[in-house]
N, C-alpha and C positions, 0 to 999 in steps of 0.2 A: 540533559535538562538544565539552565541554565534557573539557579534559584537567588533569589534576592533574602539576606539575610543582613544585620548591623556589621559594618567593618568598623571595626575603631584603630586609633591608631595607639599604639601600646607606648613605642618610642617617637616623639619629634622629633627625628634626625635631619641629617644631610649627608648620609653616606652616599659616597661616591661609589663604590660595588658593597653593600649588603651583603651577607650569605653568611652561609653554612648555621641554620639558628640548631640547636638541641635544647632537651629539656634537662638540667642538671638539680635531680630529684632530690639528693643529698643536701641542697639549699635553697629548695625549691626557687630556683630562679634560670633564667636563660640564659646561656650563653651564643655568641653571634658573632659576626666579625665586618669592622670594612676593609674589607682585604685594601685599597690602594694607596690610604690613610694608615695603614698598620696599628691599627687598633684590636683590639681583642671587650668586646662590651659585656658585660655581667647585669644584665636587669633582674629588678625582683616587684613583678606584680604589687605583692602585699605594702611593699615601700611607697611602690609606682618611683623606684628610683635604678638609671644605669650608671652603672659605674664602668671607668673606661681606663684600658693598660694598654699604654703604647709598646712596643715591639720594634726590634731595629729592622725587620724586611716585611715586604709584604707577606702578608699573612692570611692563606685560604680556608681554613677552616680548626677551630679549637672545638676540643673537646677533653670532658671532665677524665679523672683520675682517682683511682681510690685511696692513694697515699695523699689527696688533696694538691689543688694547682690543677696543672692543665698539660693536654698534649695537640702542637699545635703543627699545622703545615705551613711552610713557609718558602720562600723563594728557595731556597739551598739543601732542603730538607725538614726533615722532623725534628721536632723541639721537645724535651720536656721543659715548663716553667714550672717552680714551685713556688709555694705560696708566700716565701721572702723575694720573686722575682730572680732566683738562679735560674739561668739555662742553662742546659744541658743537650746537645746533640745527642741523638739517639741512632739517626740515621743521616748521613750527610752525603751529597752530590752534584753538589755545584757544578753547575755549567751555563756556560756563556747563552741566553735566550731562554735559556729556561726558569719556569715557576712553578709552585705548588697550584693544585686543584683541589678539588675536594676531598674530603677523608672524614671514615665514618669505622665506628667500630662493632664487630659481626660479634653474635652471639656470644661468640666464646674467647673475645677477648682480645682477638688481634684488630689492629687500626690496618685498615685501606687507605692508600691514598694516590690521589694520580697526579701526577706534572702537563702540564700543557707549555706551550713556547708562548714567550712573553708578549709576542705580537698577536696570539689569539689566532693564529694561522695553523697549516699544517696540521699532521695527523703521525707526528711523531712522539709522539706523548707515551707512557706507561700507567700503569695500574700497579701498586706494589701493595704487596701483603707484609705487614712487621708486627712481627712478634713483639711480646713487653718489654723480651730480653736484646733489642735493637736486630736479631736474625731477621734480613729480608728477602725476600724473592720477589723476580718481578712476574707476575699472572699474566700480563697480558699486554702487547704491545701494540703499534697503531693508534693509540688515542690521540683522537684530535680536541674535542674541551670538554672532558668530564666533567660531569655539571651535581651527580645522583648516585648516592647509592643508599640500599635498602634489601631488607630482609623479608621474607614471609615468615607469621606466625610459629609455623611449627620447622622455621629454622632450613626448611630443605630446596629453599630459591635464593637466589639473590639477584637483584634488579638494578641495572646502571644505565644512567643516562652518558651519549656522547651526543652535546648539544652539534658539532660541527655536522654528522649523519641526521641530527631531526631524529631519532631514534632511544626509544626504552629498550635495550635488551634483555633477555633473563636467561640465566644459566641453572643447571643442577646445583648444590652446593652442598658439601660435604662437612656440616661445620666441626667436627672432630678432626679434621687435618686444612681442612680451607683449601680444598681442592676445587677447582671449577672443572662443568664438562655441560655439553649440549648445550652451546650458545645460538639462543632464537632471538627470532623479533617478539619482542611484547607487543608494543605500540609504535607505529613510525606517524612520523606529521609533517603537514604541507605548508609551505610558506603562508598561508591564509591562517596560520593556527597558531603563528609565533613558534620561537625554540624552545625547548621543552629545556627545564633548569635543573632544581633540586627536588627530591619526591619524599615522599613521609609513606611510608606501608601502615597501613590501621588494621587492628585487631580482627578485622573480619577479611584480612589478605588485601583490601582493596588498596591499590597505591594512586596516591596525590602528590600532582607534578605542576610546580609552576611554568606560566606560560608567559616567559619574556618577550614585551613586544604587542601582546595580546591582551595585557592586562588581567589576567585570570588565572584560578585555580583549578584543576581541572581531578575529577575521581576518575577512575578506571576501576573494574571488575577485575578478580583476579584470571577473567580470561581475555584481557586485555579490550573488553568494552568500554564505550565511554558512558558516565555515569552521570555526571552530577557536575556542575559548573559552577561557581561565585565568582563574579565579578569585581574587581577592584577600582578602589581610587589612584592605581599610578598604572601604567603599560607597562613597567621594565621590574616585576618582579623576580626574585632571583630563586629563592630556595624557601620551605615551609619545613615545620615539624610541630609535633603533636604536644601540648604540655600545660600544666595548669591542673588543679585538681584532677584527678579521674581522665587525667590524659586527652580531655574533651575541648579542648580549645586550639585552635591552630594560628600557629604562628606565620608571618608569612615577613622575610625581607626583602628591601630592595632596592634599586642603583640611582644614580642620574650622571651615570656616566656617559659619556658621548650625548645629551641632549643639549638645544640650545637653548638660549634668555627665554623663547617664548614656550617653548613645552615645559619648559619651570618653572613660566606663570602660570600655565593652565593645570600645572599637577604641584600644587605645595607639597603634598605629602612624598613626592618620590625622594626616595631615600632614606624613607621611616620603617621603623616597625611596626606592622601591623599585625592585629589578632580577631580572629573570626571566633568567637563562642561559639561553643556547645553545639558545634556543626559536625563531631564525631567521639570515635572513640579510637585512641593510639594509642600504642604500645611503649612503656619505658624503655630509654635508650640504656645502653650497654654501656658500663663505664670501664676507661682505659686502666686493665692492671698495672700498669706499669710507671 
């Protein structure tokens, strides 16, 4: 069901790839990135002000820290930045075509993150699990451009998008050791539907996955039905997550990468932040121990 509801725009940007937004409850405000710009953006609602820290590599996805600062994916690896601007490698592996992808932290504390090849090609990619204390392993190999990932409420799913398959998959998940097992299709989608990007799991299991290309936000049941649609003002959104009071506002970024002069006359806003009100309820994200 495709519902008409106020989209506003939160940030007037120009990012060139948007993504990875979380809610950083701690100061109530967002964190976001545009990954090809290497920026790392800090909005705060109540200000209506972003504040923006550049980074020397591209930079896929930040996320908050309890000792304060940020832990970031970045072309070469995992970052911590603190809040004087030290980095700190936590996890490093440079290689030649390779970037970071998105990274999200699970229940209990470890950050995920995946690498995709710089050309956006290929399905040589990994999944890596890292502890606070920089121990990594890699879960799972094959990834072509991890785009999502996400938890169900009571902790015993985990759900990841590889945009290059057009596929949500879920597996068991173990979050006392972050073990994966029984990998399914959640939701798969056909080129008429756009690639399916970043997803946000809401308090009632259900997972929201943007649809780049399609311009929309789309809900899914937690038995992988489709739910509920909003439509946007740009085609190429990237990634959503839940935040704002009461976890009830969703956030949504996104790119104007690869478009030309005339699709960024007819979409000003691509490349902004955008926030849907009071269109759910989400659960507080997980901050990095480490």
């Amino acid at each position: 069901m495709t519902e008409t509801t106020t989209c506003e725009v939160a940030v007037a940007a120009q990012a060139v790839l948007g993504a990875a937004p979380t809610w950083d409850a701690s100061a109530d405000s967002l964190l976001w990135v545009d990954s090809f710009s290497q920026e790392v953006h800090r909005y705060q609602p109540a200000r209506d002000q972003d504040d923006v820290l550049s980074v020397p590599q591209i930079v896929s996805a930040a996320r908050p820290r309890s000792r304060g600062g940020i832990v970031t994916n970045l072309r070469d690896g995992v970052a911590l930045i603190d809040t004087d601007n030290t980095r700190t490698w936590l996890v490093y592996w440079a290689r030649d075509g390779v970037r970071g992808g998105e990274a999200a932290v699970d229940p209990s504390g470890r950050l995920w993150a995946t690498t995709t090849r710089a050309d956006g090609g290929g399905t040589d990619g990994w999944l890596v699990s890292v502890e606070p204390d920089g121990a990594a392993r890699v879960a799972l190999h094959g990834v072509g451009l991890g785009a999502g990932l996400g938890w169900s409420p009571d902790w015993r799913l985990m759900y990841f998008v590889d945009a290059t398959s057009r596929r949500i998959d879920v597996f068991d998940f173990d979050a006392s050791t972050g073990a994966l097992g029984n990998r399914r299709e959640f939701r798969a989608f056909d080129r008429s539907e756009g690639l399916p990007g970043g997803i946000a799991v809401d308090a009632e299991g259900c997972v929201w996955v943007t649809m780049y290309g399609a311009g929309s936000v789309r809900r899914h049941t937690p038995d992988g039905a489709f739910d509920r649609e909003f439509r946007l003002p740009v085609s190429r959104p990237t990634a959503c997550a839940f935040g704002g009071i009461g976890f009830t506002d969703l956030y949504v970024t996104s790119a104007r990468h690869g478009m030309g002069d005339q699709q960024l006359a007819d979409e000003p806003e691509a490349g902004s932040l955008l926030v849907l009100p009071d269109v759910g309820a989400g659960q507080p994200s997980t901050v990095f121990p480490g």
